[in-house]
C-alpha positions as CSV (number, residue, x, y, z in Angstrom):
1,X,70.1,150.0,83.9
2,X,73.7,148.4,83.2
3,X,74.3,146.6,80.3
4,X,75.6,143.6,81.8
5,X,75.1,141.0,78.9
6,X,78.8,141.6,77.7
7,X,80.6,141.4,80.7
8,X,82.2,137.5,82.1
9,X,81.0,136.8,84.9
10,X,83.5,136.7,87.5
11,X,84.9,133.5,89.1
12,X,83.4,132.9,92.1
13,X,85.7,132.4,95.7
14,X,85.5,129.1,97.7
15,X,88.1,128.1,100.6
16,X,88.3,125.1,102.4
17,X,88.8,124.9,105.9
18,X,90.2,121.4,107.7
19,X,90.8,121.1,111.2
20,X,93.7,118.7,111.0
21,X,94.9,119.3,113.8
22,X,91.9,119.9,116.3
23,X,92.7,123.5,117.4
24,X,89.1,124.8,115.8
25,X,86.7,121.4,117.2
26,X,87.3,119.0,120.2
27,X,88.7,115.4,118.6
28,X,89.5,115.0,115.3
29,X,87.0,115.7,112.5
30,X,88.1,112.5,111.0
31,X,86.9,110.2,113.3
32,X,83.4,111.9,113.5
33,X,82.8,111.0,109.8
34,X,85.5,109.9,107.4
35,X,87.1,107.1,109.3
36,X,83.9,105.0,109.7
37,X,81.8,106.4,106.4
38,X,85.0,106.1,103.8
39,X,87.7,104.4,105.3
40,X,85.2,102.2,106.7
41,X,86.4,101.6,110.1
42,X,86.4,101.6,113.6
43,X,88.6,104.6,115.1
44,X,90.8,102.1,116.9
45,X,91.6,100.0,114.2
46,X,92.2,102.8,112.3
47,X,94.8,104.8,114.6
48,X,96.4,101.1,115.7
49,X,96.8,100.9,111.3
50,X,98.6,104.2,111.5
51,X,100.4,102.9,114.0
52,X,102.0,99.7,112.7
53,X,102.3,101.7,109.0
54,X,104.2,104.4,110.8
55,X,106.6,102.0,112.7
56,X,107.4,99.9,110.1
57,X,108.2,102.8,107.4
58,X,109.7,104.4,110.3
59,X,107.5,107.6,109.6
60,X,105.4,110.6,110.8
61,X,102.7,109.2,112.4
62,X,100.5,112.6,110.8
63,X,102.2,111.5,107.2
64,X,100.9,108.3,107.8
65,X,97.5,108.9,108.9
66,X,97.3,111.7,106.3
67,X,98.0,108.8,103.2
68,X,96.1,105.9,104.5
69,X,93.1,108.6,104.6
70,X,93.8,109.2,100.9
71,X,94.4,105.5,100.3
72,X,90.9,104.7,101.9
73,X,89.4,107.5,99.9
74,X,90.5,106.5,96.9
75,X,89.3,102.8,97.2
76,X,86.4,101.3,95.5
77,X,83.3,101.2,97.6
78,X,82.6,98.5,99.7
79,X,78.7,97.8,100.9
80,X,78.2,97.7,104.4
81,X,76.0,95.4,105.4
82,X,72.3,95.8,107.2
């Protein structure tokens, strides 16, 4: 049997696959869980956000949805209500 008590242990491999742009799932994985569970809110209001942001910083609408998702992340918690 192999002494194996000396050896490190080798890191282990992870990736992370995200669909951002809805080639590998129909829709947008977004809207099926992050928009209303963290960003906490409807898909409309949430693409008509990205929207407005993206005309008036005269930006990438995919930029823009891209940092209000990290901005909504990023928020404290809110509880929804019963």
């Amino acid at each position: 049997m192999p002494d194996t008590a000396h050896r490190r242990p080798q890191p282990l491999r992870a990736a992370i696959v995200y669909d951002f742009d809805g080639t590998l799932a129909r829709g947008n994985l977004q809207e099926r869980s992050f928009i209303p569970d963290i960003a906490g809110m409807k898909h409309a209001d949430f693409w008509m956000e990205v929207k407005r942001l993206a005309k008036l910083e005269d930006a990438d609408e995919i930029l823009v949805y891209m940092h209000l998702m990290l901005d909504r992340a990023r928020a404290p918690v809110t509880p929804t209500p019963a």
